[in-house]
TIPA-861758 format. One record per residue (C-alpha): residue number from 1; residue in three letters; x, y, z. Coordinates in steps of 0.001 Angstrom, whole numbers. Example, Ala and Ser with C-alpha at 12.3 -4.5 7.8 and 13.67 -1.06 7.14 Angstrom:
% residues 2
   n res    east   north      up
   1 ALA   12300   -4500    7800
   2 SER   13670   -1060    7140
***
This chain:
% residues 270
   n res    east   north      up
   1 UNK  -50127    1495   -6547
   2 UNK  -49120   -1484   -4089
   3 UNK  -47527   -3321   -6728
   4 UNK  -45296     -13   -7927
   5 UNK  -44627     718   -4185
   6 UNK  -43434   -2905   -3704
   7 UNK  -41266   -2784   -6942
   8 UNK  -39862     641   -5871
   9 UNK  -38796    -954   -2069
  10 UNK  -37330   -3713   -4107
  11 UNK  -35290   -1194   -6487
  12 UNK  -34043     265   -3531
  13 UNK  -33263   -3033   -1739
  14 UNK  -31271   -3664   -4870
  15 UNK  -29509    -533   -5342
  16 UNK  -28506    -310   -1538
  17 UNK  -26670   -4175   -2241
  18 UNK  -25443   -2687   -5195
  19 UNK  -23754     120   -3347
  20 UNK  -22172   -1839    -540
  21 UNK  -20992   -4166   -2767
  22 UNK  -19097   -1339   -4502
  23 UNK  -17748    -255   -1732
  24 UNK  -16403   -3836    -348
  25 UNK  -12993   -3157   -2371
  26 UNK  -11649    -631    -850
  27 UNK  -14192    -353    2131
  28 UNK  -12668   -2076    5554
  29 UNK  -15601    -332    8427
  30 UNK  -13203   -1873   11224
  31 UNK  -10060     -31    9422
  32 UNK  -12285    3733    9430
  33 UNK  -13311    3120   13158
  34 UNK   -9355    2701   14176
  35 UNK   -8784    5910   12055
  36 UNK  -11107    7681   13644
  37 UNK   -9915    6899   17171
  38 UNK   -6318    7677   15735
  39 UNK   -4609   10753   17668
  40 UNK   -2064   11207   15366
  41 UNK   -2509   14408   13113
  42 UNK   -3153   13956    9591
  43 UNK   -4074   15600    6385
  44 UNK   -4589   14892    2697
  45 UNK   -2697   17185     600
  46 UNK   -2180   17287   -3568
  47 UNK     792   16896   -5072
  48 UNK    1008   18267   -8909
  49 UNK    2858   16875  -11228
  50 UNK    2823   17044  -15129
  51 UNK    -123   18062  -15457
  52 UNK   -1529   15046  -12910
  53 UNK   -2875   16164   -9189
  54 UNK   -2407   13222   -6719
  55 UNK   -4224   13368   -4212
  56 UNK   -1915   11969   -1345
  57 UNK   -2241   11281    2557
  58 UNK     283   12070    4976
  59 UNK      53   10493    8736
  60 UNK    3092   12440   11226
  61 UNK    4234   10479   14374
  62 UNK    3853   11827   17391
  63 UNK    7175   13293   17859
  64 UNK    9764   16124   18966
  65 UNK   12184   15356   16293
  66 UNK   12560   15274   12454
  67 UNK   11747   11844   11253
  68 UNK   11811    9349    8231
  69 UNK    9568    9214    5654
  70 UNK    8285    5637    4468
  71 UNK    6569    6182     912
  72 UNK    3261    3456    1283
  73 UNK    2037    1921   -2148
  74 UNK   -1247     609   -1610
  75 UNK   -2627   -3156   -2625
  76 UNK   -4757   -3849   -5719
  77 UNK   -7859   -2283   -3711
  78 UNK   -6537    1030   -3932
  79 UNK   -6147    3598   -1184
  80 UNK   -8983    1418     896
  81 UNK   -9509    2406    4363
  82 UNK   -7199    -665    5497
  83 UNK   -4165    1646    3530
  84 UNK   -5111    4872    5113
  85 UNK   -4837    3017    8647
  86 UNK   -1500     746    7698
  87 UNK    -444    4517    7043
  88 UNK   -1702    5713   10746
  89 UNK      73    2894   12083
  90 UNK    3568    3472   10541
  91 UNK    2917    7286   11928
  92 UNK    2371    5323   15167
  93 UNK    5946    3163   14875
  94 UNK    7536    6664   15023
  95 UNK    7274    7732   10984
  96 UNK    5830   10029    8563
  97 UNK    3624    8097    6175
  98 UNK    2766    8905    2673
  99 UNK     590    7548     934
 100 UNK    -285    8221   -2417
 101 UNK   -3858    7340   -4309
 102 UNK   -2252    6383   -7809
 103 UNK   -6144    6070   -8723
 104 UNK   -6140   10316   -8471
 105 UNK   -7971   11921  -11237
 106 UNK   -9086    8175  -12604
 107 UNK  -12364    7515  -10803
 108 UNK  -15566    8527  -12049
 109 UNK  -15668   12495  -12566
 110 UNK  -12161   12761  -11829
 111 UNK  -12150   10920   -8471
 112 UNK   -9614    8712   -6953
 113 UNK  -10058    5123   -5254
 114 UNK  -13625    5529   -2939
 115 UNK  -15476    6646   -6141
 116 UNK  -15329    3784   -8264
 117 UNK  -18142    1207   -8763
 118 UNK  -17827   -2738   -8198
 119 UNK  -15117   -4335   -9960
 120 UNK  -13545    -996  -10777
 121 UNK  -10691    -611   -8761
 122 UNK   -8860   -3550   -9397
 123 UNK   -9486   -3527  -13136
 124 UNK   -8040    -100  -12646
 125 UNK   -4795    -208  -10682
 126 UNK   -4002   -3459  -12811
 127 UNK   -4013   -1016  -16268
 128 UNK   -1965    2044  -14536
 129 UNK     801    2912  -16872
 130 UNK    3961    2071  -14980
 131 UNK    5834    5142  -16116
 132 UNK    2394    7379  -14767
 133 UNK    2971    5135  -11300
 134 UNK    6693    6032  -11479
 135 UNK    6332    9604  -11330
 136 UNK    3850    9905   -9021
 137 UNK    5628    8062   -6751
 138 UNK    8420   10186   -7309
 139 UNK    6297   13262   -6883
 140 UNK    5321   11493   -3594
 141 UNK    8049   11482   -2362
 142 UNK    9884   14449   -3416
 143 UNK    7151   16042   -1286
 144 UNK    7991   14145    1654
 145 UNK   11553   14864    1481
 146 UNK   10894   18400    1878
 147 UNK    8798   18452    4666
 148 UNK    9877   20591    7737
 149 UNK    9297   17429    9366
 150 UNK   11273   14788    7943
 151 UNK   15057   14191    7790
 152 UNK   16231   12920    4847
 153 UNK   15730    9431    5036
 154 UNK   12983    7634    2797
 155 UNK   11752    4161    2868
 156 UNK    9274    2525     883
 157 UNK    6853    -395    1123
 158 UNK    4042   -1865    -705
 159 UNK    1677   -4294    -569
 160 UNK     -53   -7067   -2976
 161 UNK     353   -4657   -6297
 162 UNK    1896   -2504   -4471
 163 UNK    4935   -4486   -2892
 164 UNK    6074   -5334   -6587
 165 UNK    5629   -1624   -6882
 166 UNK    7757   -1374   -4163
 167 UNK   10430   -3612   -5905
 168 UNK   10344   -1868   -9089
 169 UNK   10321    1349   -7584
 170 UNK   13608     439   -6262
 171 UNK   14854     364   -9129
 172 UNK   13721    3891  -10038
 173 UNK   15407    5851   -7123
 174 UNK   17909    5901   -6045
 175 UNK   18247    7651   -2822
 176 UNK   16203    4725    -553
 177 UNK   17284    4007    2411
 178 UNK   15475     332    1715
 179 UNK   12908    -791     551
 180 UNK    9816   -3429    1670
 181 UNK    8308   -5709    -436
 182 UNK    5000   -7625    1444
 183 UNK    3959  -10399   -1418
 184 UNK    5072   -8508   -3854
 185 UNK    6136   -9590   -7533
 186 UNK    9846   -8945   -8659
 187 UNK   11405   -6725  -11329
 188 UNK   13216   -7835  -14380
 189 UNK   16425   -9452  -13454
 190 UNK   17869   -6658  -16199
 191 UNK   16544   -3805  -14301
 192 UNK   17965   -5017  -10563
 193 UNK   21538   -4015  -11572
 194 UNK   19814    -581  -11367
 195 UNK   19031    -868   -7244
 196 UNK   20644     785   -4389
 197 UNK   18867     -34   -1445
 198 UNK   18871   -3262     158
 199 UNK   15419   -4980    -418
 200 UNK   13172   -6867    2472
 201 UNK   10799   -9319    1544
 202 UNK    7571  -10473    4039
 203 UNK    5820  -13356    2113
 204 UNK    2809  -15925    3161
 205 UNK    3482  -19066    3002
 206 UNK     -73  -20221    1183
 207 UNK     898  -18230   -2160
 208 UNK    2368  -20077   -4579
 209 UNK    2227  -17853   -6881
 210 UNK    4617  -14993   -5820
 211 UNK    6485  -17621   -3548
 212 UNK    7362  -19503   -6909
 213 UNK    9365  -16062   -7651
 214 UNK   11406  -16221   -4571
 215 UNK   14153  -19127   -5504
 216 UNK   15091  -16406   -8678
 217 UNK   15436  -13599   -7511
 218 UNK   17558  -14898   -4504
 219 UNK   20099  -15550   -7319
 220 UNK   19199  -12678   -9628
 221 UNK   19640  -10364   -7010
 222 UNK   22793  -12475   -5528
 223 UNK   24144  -12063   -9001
 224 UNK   23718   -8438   -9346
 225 UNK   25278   -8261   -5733
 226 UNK   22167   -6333   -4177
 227 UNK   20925   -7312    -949
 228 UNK   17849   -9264    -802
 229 UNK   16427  -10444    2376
 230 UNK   13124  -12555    1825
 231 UNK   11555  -14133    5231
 232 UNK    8238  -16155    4546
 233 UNK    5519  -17183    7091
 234 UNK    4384  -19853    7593
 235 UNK     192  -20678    7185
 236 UNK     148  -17208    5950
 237 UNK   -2374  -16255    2965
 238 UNK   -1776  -13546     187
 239 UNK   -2271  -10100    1873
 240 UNK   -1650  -11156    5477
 241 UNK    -904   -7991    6629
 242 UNK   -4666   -6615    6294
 243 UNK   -6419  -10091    6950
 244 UNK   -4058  -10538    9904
 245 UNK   -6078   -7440   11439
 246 UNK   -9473   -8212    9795
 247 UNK  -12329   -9410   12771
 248 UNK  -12391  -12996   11218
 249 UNK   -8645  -13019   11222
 250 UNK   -7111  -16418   11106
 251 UNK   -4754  -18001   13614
 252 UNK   -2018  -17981   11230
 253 UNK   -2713  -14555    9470
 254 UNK   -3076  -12789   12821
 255 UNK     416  -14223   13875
 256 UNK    2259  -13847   10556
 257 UNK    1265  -10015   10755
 258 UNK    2260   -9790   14273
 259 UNK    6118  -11182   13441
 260 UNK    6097   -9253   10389
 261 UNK    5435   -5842   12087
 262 UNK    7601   -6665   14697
 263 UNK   10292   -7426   12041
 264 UNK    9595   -4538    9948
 265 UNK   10031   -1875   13032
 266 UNK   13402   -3347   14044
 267 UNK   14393   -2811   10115
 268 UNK   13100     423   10020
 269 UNK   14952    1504   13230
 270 UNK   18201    3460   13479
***
């Protein structure tokens, strides 16, 4: 009976690792706390489309008059609690946020992002069809535009997977205001001829392999006379904009988030 009630405290040991390291993907505990705290109202809601229910949260600013809309695509990780509180802080610039779980309906029984087990989510977002992440985001953010609250005006940014999202969404709509790419891959050079909104880039400047895209599309998108605005930072790693905020943030993550945010407001402004 000892030896079963030491195997069983062992099996539990195990399973509890085995849950938290599911849950390190889209899991930031520092990211929940500052949602928490956050005074700012907001509410998931589900937006139906084709047949598809995304489940979607929207953050509202703190304000007396009708305001923008910036659609947020999330990173590789999903809607992870460091999305949800990008989201509150955009609603804290002054903005409605919406942010979409393009994992909805996809998780185990149905679930979105916070139900999948280790290694899932990634493997996931990197196999969503690109037409099924084009109409949600559309669905997204046909919502938002009819919000009581919001004027008229729609932004979008993404991050990691997301800010090539962002790009290619771009090229999908065309009633942007602009649109923000953080790290983000390109589109096809065919399918930039197809943009209407001028296009910011935010990229680290440790990360070869998306800054290797930036000399090409400079001329692709100089070519196809669209605006494209690319600004890189220097020491910066791949996904600065959450590790810039993380508790072990580096010196050079912390500061490329800073200028980027600071950057990113004075774009967004009027």
């Amino acid at each position: 009976m000892k030896r079963f009630a030491e195997m069983m405290i062992v099996g539990m040991g195990i399973l509890l690792a085995a849950q938290t390291i599911a849950a390190q993907e889209w899991s930031q505990p520092w990211a929940r706390e500052r949602i928490e705290k956050s005074p700012r109202h907001s509410e998931w809601v589900t937006v139906k489309h084709d047949g598809r229910n995304v489940e979607t949260l929207v953050v509202y600013p703190e304000s007396k008059d009708k305001r923008p809309v910036v659609l947020v695509i999330h990173e590789i990780f999903g809607l992870s609690d460091w999305a949800q509180e990008l989201a509150d802080e955009v609603a804290a610039a002054g903005y409605i946020a919406v942010a979409p779980d393009l994992l909805s309906g996809m998780g185990p029984s149905g679930g979105r992002t916070d139900t999948f087990p280790a290694g899932g989510v990634m493997e996931a977002v990197s196999k969503l069809n690109p037409d099924q992440v084009t109409a949600d985001l559309n669905a997204a953010a046909d919502y938002a535009n009819k919000l009581p609250a919001a004027n008229g005006k729609l932004y979008v940014a993404g991050f990691c997977w997301g800010g090539g999202q962002s790009f290619r969404f771009a090229t999908n709509r065309g009633d942007l205001s602009a649109a923000f790419v953080f790290y983000g891959a390109p589109p096809t050079k065919e399918a930039m001829s197809r943009i209407n909104a001028p296009i910011y880039g935010f990229y680290a400047g440790n990360d070869a392999r998306i800054d290797a895209t930036i000399p090409d599309t400079v001329s692709q998108m100089k070519a196809a006379g669209k605006t494209y605005d690319p600004v890189t930072y220097d020491g910066a790693g791949h996904g600065f904009m959450r590790a810039g905020e993380a508790p072990d943030a580096s010196d050079a993550n912390k500061k490329a988030r800073d200028d980027a945010w600071k950057r990113w407001k004075s774009l967004l402004a009027p």
